[in-house]
N, C-alpha and C positions, 0 to 999 in steps of 0.2 A: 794396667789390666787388673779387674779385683780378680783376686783369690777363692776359690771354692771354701768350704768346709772340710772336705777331702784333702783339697793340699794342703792347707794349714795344720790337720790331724799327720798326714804325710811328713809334712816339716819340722811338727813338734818330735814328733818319731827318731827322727834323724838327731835334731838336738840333744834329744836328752840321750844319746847312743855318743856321741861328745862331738858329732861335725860343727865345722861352722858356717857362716853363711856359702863363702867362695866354694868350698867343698860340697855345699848342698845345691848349690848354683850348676855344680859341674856335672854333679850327680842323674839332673834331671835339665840337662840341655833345649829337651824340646819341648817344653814348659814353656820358656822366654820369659822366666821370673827375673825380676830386677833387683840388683845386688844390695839397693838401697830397703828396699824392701822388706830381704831376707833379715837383712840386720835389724832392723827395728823390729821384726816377728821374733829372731832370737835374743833379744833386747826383752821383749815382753815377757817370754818362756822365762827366760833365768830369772825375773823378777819376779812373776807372776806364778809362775807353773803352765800357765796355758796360754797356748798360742789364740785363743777368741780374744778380742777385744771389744772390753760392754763396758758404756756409758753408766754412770750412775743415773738410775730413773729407765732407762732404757728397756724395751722389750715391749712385750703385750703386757697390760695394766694389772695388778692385782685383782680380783674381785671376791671368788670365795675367801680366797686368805685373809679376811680384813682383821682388823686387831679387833675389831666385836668380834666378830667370828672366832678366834683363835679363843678368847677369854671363855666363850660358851664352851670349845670343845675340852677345852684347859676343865673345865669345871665336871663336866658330863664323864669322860673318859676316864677318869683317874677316882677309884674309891675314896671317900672319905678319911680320915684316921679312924675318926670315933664310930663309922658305919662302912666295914667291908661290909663286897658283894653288891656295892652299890652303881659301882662301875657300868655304863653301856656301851655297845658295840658299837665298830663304825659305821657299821649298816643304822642301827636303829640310830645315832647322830645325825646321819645324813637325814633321814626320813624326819626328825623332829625338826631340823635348821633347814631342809629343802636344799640342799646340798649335794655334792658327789659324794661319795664312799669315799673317792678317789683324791678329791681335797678335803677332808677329814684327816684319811691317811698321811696326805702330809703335812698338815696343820702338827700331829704328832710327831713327825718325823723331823720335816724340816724346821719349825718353827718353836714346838715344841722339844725337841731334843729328846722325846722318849724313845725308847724302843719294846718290841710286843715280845710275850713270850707264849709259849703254846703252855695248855692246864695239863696239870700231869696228873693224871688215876693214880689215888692212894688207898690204903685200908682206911675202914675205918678204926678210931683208936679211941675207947674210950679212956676216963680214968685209971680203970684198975687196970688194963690193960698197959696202960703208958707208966705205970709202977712197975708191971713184971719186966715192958720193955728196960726199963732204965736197970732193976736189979740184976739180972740177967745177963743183960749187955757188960757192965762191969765185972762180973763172976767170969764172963766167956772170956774177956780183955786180960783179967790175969790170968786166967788157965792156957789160953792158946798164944802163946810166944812168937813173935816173927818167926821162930824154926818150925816149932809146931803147927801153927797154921797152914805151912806144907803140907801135912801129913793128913790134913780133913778130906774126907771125901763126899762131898757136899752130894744128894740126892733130892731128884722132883719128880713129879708126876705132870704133863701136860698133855692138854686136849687140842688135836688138827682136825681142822675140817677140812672136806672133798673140796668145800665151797667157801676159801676163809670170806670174811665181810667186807666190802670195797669202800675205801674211804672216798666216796664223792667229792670231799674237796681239794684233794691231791690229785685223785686220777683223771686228767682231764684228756678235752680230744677237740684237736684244734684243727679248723677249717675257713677257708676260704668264703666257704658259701652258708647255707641257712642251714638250722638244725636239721630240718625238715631232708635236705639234698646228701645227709651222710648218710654211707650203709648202714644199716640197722646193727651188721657184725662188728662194727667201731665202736659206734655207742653204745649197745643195750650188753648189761652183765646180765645172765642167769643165773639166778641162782634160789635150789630150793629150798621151801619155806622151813623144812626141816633136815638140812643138811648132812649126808654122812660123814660120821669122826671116827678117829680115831686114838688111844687112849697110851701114848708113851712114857717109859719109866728110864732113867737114866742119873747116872752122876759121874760128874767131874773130878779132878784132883788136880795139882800142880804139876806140870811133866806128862799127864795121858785124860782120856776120856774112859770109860767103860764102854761097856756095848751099849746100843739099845736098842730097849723088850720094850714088844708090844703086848699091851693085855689083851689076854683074849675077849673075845665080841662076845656080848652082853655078861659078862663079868664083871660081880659087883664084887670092888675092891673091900671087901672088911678082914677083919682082924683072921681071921682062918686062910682068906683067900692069898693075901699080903705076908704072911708069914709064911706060909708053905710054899707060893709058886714064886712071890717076886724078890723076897728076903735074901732066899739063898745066890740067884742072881749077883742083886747088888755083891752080896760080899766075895762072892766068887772075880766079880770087877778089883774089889779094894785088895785081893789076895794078891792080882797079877800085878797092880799098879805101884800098890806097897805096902809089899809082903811084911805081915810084921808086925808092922810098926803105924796103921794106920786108925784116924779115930772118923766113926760112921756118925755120919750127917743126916737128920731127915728132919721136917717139919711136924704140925702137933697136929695132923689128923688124927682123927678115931683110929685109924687102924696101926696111924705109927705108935701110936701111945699106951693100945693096948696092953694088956700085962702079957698075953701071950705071945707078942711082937716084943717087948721089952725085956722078957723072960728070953728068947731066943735070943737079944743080941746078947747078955749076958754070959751066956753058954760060947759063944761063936764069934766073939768081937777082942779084940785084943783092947778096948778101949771106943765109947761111942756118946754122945749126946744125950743123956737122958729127957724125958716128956717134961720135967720140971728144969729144966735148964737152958732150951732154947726158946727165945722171947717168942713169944705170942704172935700172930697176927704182922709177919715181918718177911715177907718176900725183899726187901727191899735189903733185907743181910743174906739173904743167899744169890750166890754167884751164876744160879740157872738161871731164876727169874728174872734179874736186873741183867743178865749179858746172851747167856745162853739159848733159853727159849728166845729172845727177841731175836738175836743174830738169825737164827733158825727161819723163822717164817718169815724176815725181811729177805733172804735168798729163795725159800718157798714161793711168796708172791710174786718173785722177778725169774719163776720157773716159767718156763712154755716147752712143750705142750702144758696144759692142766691136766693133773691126771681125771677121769672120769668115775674112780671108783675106790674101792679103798684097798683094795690088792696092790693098784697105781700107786694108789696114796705113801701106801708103807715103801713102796721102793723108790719115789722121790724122798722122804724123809732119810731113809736108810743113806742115799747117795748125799745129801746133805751132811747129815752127821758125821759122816767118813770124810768129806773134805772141810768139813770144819776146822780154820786154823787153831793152831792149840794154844799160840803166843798171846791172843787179846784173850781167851780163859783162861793164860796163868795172871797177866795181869789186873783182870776180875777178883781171881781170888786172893792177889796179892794185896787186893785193897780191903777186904774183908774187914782188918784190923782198923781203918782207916773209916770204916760206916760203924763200927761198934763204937768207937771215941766220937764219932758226927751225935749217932743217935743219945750218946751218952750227954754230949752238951745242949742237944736238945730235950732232957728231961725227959725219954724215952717216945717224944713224940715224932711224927714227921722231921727229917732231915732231908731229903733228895734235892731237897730246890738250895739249900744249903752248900753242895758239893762241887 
């Protein structure tokens, strides 16, 4: 009697769990598997790894995968040296060779041994830019010590919408039937063309979080507005977190840079980042940006209800923030030291794909 696919998955099962045939025999009485049989399938397992047995040549024929084929997509698929960005997709492969997506993709996969990596949003950085980053980076490296980089209280501003942006090609919705036969409440997102946001202020440290402030509705953040209403905030955060002994974090907006924002932490900071000393154009060395805000809205989008407004908005945020674990943003900031020596061997340029 042949064997299913199922028992032989079933049997491999058993095998590698350490039975042997007689005991896989006994296992499954009313099977009426033959003892000679068991053994030659666990004969092939221990050899093999798998209980299937294929013929060389054996199966349905190749056809897309042909070794022309493989060569065009070898050539198509992989940039140049001497010409990045030359690279095309699978989609457009198939459409030029009349091909699947689907045997491209594995002309790559299997044939080709590569694998895909998703693009990752960076600043742009130009020259002088990638100078301040590299000098900067270095100055920050010997100022802040494995201990002291404790005591940073790193600060950001980011923007929530009512309505964040749906990535289409992740959120999918899978059915039996025709597009056409799914409820419309499955498939169709709303969402309007000019969404309400809302505008949060917060910073981390090793061991706590701060609060976090919302700015007030239509409130524009400049140097008056940021030094009197959200200034005091933050430090009121870094007093309770680490009293003391703490050095203030923020980036090089207009308003953090101003003199009367820079003038006040001098007054009120036991120690803080000055506008000429943290690199330029570099989310990617602060701990909000690269951990924090992203954690945040990946547990936002997997919120339900949606809130409808932005009252809702701030107290889904508010309950997010609060059960924020604190353990993946100590060790966020504990790598801190660890993107200033990346960025520094990068010559102050991009590092992330590096890490």
């Amino acid at each position: 009697m042949a064997l299913s696919r199922d028992d032989k998955v079933r049997i491999q099962t058993l095998r590698e769990q350490g039975l042997g045939a007689k005991a896989i025999k006994a296992a499954y009485p009313q099977k009426g598997w033959k003892l000679r049989t068991l053994q030659k399938i666990c004969q092939r397992i221990d050899k093999t790894g798998s209980a299937e047995e294929r013929k060389v040549g054996s199966g349905r024929p190749k056809s897309a995968r042909s070794a022309a084929n493989i060569a065009v997509v070898q050539e198509m698929i992989c940039s140049q040296e001497d010409a990045p960005g030359t690279s095309k997709s699978t989609r457009q492969i198939a459409g030029e060779m009349g091909i699947s997506a689907t045997s491209v993709r594995n002309i790559a996969k299997v044939d080709l041994g590569l694998f895909s990596f998703r693009r990752m949003p960076v600043q742009v950085i130009n020259e002088a830019t990638r100078l301040k980053r590299l000098t900067r980076c270095k100055q920050l490296l010997r100022r802040l010590t494995v201990k002291k980089q404790k005591n940073v209280f790193f600060s950001d501003e980011k923007l929530f919408y009512v309505s964040p942006p749906v990535n289409s090609q992740n959120d999918r919705v899978w059915s039996a039937g025709r597009k056409r036969d799914i409820n419309p409440q499955r498939l169709l997102v709303q969402r309007a063309k000019f969404s309400a946001s809302v505008m949060v202020l917060a910073g981390v440290c090793c061991g706590g979080k701060g609060s976090l402030h919302f700015v007030a509705e239509k409130a524009k953040i400049n140097a008056d507005y940021y030094t009197n209403n959200l200034l005091p905030k933050l430090i009121e955060d870094c007093n309770s977190l680490v009293p003391n002994d703490f050095i203030f974090q923020q980036d090089g907006a207009p308003a953090h840079t101003s003199r009367l924002a820079q003038d006040w932490l001098i007054q009120n900071t036991p120690d803080f980042i000055k506008k000429d000393e943290w690199p330029p154009n570099s989310p990617d060395l602060n701990p909000l940006d690269y951990h924090v805000w992203g954690a945040m809205l990946e547990k936002y989008q997997a919120h339900t209800p949606k809130p409808k407004n932005k009252t809702e908005l701030k107290t889904v945020l508010q309950a997010i923030w609060n059960d924020l674990p604190q353990e993946p943003i100590d060790r966020a900031i504990l790598s801190f030291r660890t993107r200033l020596q990346a960025c520094i061997k990068a010559q102050g340029g991009h590092f992330e794909h590096l890490l």
